[in-house]
N, C-alpha and C positions, 0 to 999 in steps of 0.2 A: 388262524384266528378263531378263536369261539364264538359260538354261533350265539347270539341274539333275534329272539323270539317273541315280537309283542303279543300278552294278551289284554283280552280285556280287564278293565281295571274299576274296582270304585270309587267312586269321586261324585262332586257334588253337582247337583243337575243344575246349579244355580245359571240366569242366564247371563253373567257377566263369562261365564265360563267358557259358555256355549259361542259366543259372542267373538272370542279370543280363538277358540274352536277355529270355528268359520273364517277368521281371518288368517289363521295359519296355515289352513286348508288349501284356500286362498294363492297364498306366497308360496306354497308347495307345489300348486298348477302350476304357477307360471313359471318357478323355475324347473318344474320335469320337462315343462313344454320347450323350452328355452335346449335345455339340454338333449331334447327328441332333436330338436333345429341342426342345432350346434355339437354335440355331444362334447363340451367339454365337462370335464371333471367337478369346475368348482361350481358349475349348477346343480350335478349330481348332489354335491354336498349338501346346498345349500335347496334341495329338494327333502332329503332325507330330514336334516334337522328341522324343516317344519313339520313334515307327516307327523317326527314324533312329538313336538308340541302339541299338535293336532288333536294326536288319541292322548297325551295327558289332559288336557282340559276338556275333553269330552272323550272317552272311549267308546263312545255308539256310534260312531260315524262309522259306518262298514269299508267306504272306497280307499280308505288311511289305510287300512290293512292289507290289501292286496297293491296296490299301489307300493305301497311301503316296501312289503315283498318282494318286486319284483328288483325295483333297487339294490334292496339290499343283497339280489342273490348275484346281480349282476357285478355287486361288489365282492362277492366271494365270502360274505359278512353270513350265512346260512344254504343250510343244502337244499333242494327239489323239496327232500317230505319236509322240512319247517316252513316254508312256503309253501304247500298245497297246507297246511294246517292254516297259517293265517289266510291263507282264500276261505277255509273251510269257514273259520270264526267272521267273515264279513260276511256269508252266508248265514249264519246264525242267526246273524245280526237284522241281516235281512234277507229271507228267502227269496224275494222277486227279485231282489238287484241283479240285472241281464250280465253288467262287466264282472260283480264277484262272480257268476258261473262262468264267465269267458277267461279271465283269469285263471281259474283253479283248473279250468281244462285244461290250456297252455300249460299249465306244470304237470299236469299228469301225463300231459303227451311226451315233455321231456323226459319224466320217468319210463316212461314207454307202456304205462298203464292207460293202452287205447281204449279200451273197453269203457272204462270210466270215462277218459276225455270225451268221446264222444256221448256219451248221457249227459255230460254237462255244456256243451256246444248246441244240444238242441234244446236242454234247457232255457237255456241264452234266445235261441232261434224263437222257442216258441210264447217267450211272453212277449216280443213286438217283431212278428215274423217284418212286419213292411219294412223295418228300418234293421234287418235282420243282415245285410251285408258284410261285416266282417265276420261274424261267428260262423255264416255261411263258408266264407274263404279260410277262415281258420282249422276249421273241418274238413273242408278238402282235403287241404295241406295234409293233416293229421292221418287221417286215409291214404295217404298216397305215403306217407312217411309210414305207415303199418305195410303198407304192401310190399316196398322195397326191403322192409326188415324183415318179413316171413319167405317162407322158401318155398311156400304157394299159396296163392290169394283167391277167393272165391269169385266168380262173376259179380254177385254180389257187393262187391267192393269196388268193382272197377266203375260200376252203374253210378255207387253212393257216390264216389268222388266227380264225373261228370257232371250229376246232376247239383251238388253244391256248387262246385264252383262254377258253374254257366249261370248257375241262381244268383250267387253271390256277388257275381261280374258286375249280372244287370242293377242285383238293389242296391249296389256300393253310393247310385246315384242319390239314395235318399237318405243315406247314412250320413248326418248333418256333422257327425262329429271328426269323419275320416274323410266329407268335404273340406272341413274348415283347416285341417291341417294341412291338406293337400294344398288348399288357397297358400294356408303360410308358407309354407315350404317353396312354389313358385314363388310369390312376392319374392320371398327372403334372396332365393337363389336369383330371382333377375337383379334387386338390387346389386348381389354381390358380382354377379356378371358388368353390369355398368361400374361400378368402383374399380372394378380390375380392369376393364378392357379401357377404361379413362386413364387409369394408371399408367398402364402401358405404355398408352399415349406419349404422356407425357416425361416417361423415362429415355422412351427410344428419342426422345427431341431434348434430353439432359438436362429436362426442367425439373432436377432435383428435390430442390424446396419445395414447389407445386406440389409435387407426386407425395411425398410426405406429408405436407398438410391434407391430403386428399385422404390417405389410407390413415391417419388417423380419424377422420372423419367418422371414416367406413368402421374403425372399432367403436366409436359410440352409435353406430346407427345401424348395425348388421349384429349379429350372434354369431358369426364366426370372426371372432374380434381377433383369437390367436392366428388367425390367416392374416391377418392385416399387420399383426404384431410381425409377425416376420419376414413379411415387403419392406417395413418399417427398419425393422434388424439387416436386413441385405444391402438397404440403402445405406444407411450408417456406414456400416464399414466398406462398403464402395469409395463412403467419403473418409475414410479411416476416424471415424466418432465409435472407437470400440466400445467405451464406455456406455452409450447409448445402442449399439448391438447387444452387450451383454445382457442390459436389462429388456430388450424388447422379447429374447430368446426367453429368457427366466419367465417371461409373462405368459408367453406359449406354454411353455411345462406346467405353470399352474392350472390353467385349461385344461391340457392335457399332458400328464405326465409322461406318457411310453409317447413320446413323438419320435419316433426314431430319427427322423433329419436333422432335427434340434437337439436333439442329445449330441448328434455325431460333430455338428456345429459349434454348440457351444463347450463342449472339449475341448474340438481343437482351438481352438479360439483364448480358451484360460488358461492351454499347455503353450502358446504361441506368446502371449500378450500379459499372463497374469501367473505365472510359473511358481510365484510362492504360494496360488490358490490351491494347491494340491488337492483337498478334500473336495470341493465342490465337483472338481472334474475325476475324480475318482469314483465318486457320486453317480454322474451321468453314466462311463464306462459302465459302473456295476446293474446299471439299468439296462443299458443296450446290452448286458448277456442275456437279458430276457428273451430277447428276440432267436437267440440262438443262430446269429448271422455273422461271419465273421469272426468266428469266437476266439481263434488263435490270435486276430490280430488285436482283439480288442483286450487280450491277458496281455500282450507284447506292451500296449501301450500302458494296461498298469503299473505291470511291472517295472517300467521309468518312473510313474510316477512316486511306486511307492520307495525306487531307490531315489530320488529326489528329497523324500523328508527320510535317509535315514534307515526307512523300514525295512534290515537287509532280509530278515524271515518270511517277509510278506511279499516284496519283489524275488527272491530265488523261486516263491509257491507260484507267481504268475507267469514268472518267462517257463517253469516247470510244464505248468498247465499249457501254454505257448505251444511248448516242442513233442509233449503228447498231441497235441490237433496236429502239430504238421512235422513231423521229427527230420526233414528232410528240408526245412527252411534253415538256411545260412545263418541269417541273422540273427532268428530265436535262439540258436544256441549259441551265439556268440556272445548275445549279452547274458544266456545262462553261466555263461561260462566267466563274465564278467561278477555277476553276482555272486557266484562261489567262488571266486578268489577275495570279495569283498567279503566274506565272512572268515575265510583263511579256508577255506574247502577247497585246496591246488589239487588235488588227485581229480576231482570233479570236474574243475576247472580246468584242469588241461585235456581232458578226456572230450570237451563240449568244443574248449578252441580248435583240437584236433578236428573234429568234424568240421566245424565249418569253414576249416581251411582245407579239407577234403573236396568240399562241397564247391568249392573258388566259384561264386558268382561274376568275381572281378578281380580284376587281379590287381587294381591299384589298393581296395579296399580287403583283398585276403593279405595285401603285403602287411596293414597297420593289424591285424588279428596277428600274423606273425611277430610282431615288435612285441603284444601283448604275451605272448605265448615264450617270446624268449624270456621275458625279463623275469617271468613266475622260473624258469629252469635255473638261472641266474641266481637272481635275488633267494629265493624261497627254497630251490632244490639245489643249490651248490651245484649242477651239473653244468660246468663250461662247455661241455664239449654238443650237449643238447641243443645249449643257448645259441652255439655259434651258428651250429644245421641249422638253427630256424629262422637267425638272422638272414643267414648266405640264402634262402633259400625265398625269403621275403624281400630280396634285395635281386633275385633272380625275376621275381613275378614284377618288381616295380625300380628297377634300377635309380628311378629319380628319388624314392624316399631317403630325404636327409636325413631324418631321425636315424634309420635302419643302419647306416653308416656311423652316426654317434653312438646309439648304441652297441655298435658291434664295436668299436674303439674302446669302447668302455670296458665291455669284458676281455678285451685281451689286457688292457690296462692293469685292473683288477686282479689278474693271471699273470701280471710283471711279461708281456710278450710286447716289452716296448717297440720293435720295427711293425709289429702287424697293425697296433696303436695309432702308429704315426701313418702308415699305409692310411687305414681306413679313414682316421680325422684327414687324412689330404685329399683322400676320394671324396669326403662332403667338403670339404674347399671348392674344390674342381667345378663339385653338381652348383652349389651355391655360396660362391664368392664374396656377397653381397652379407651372408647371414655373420653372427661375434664367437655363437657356439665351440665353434672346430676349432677357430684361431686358437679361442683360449684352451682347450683342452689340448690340441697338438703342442702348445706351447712347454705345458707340466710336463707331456711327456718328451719331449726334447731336452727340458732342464735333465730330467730323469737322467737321461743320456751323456746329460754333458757338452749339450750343443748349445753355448752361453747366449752365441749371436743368434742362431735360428728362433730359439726361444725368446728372444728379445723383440725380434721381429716379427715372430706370432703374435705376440703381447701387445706390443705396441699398436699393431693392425685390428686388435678386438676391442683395446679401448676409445681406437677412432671409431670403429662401428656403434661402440656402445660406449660411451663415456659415463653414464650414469651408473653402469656394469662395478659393483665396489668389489667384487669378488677378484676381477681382472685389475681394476688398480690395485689390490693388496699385491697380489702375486707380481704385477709387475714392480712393484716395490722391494718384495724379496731379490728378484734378480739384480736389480741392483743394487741390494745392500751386500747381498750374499757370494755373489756372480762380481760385480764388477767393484765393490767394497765401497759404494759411492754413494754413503749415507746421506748426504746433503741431497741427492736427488729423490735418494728412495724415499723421504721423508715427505716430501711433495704428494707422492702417492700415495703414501698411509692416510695421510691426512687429510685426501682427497676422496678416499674410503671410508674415514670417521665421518665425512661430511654427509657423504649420502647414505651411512648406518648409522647412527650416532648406538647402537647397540653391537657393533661389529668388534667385538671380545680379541677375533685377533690381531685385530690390525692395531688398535689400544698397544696390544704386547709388542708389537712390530715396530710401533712411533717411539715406543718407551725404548726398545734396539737403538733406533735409528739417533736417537737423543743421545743417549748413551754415550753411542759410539762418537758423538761432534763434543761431547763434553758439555751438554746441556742439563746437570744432574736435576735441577729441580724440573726440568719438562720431565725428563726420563722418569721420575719419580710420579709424578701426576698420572701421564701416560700409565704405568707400572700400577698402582695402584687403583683405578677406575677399570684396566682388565681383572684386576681380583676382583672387585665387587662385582662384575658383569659374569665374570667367572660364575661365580655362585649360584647366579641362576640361569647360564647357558649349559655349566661344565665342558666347556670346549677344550680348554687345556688342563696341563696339569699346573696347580697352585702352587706346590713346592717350588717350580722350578722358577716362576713368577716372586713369588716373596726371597726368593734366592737372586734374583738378579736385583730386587728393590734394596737388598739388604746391604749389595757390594757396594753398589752407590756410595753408600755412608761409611767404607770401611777405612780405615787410616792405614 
């Protein structure tokens, strides 16, 4: 950020001016004060934008300047030497002002320019020694921080620092301005002690309503209102009122932005309950890497979400970042390995899935990385013989995985190894009886065979599991139109398939068969021509062979 430097300015000394001055002055106390309390952020803000109201309608005000300062450096908004500059200029302004030389010390001791800090700390000391209590303790400190920094210290030093801070101990008592804080700071904190320990109360006794009327109270009547905000947000979603968490949490982060428990809350909370929110909680993630705590997992969880909207370049760069912090986490390379197959990077991707099935944290959950990792050998690398090892092998770590069984029936399908097909679809039979899957696939491939009734009996058994299934009514439609030549039945199930596709291209071609073949030319025709125009925009079959059978219809 570029640094921002007030000086002094001219302007008119008129006193409507001055007037506007002093009240921006003013509102600048009370919200620094507010924010010394509370330190939340949006006092900081609303601290700074009156200072510089302040020295716009009046730049002679010296305390604007180092006040301002210190603000600003805390914001990162100017370095040490632009800050000891605006202390210098409130000096300027006014030599005796005691805080501009306690000020400008304070930054020269950050810069580690003791020499000076201390000329300006006794500066401070010596135009009101009695009330001289913090410049005293801030001196100590300052000496005791030069001595630990040198690599040897004189007598001298060791005397100056006792003798401040035993001085400074005693005159802190007259020091009206680091009494009165100290007052508010007790008040503040026993209030907020009675609002929480009442709270309590009345949680542990599930007087929910109570306890939330109570700690909202405590936000208009305490300065740590974001503490109450998020009593407020835990009760909520206790009572599952997410809506009402989400925004108590948001009100925290305004306060204070780096809350790291509220960030990690209201993440997960918008990845849980608001999953199309992506950016907000993207948002908070990229703030908690500030913290530098958990950093692998908090890339692991970006990188879901940025594969949630899509962003395949920006989730492969966070599960990346993932498996560099921990290269030996299972799971980070699993979904790396998922993301570069999502961009079509299978060399990568089979390299990451191989690891974390290396890694087998579990062996139900390395068997489903194995189903991934075959179907890329499969589908992607033509290698049957890869895909087969990794099913048999993912089927060895979890024997009950149904999928592992379909998918291995698949590729031997695929590979025309109709008995090892019909093996592995009966093995997910066996596992699960219950599921439509296997019926209907073992079914294809027993027609395949030649086994009219076993396939009729598969068939039939999947569209009782699943009658809404239009895939298994076409097919068992074919069987018997094809199979048992019993167009009046098959017909039933085509049409039982158009009902729950009305876009199902082949079953159209199938009705228009089955019409056909009863002598119904004008169905057959209807049928026949509604899979051409569906045709066109499925390309399912071939059109020729469709306007060829429309055509015999009509032939003499």
């Amino acid at each position: 950020m570029s640094e921002q430097v007030l000086m002094p300015m001219i302007g008119t000394d008129s006193k409507e001016n001055k007037q506007r001055a002093q009240c921006s002055l003013e509102k600048a106390r009370l919200a620094h004060e507010k924010y010394l309390l509370g330190q939340r952020n949006s006092d900081l803000q609303e601290a700074m934008e009156h200072y510089v109201d302040a020295v716009k309608y009046d730049p002679t005000i010296p305390e604007t300047y180092y006040r301002l300062a210190t603000l600003m450096w805390e914001q990162g908004q100017i370095s040490v030497g632009s800050a000891i500059e605006q202390c210098k200029t409130a000096i300027s302004l006014s030599p005796n002002n005691k805080d501009a030389h306690l000020y400008t010390g304070y930054f020269m001791q950050l810069a580690q320019d003791y020499e000076s800090a201390e000329e300006e700390f006794k500066s401070a000391i010596s135009m009101n020694p009695l009330t001289s209590g913090r410049p005293r303790m801030i001196l100590s400190q300052s000496i005791l921080q030069k001595i630990n920094n040198q690599q040897s210290a004189c007598y001298k030093d060791y005397v100056g620092f006792l003798y401040y801070f035993l001085t400074g101990s005693v005159m802190l008592a007259w020091d009206r301005a680091t009494m009165k804080m100290l007052y508010k700071n007790m008040t503040n904190d026993v209030s907020i002690f009675s609002y929480n320990t009442v709270g309590k109360f009345l949680e542990k006794f599930k007087m929910y309503n109570s306890a939330e009327k109570l700690y909202k109270s405590a936000v208009d009547n305490t300065v740590h209102s974001e503490y109450f905000y998020n009593k407020i947000g835990d009760l909520a979603l206790r009572n599952k009122d997410i809506e009402t968490t989400v925004n108590c949490y948001r009100k925290v982060l305004e306060a204070n932005p780096l809350n790291r428990d509220i960030l990690v809350k209201l993440a997960t909370i918008l990845q849980t309950y608001y999953p199309e929110n992506t950016e907000e909680a993207i948002d908070c993630y990229e703030r908690l890497l500030e913290f530098d705590i958990d950093t692998a997992q908090i890339y692991y969880e970006l990188g879901h979400l940025y594969m949630s909207k899509e962003d395949k370049m920006n989730s492969v760069s966070a599960f990346k970042l993932a498996v560099n912090y921990d290269p030996e986490n299972p799971f980070y390379n699993n979904s790396l390995g998922y993301a570069y197959a999502k961009m079509e990077l299978y060399d990568d991707a089979i390299e990451h899935y191989q690891k974390a099935i290396s890694l087998n944290p579990d062996a139900e959950w390395t068997s489903i990385v194995c189903q991934a990792l075959g179907s890329i050998f499969a589908e992607q690398k033509g290698n049957v013989e890869a895909a087969v090892s990794t099913y048999q092998a993912g089927i060895i770590l979890d024997p009950k995985n149904y999928d592992l069984y379909i998918a291995l029936g698949d590729i031997y399908m695929a590979d025309y190894d109709l008995d090892k097909a019909i093996r592995s679809y009966c093995d997910a039979i066996t596992l699960n009886p219950e599921e439509f899957r296997a019926y209907s696939k073992v079914g294809i491939a027993l027609w395949e065979k030649d086994y009219l009734e076993e396939a009729l009996v598969a068939y039939h058994k999947a569209v009782e599991l699943k009658p809404e299934n239009e895939y298994a009514q076409n097919n068992l439609g074919i069987l018997y139109l094809d199979g048992l030549m019993n167009a009046e039945e098959a017909l039933e199930y085509f049409e039982e398939a158009i009902a729950l596709n009305p876009n199902y291209t082949l079953a159209y071609f199938n009705a228009g068969r089955a019409s056909q073949e009863m002598g119904f030319t004008n169905d057959a025709a209807h049928y026949y021509q509604t899979a051409i125009d569906l045709n066109r925009l499925t390309e399912e079959l071939d059109e020729g062979e469709i306007q060829s059978r429309l055509h015999s219809l009509f032939e003499i």
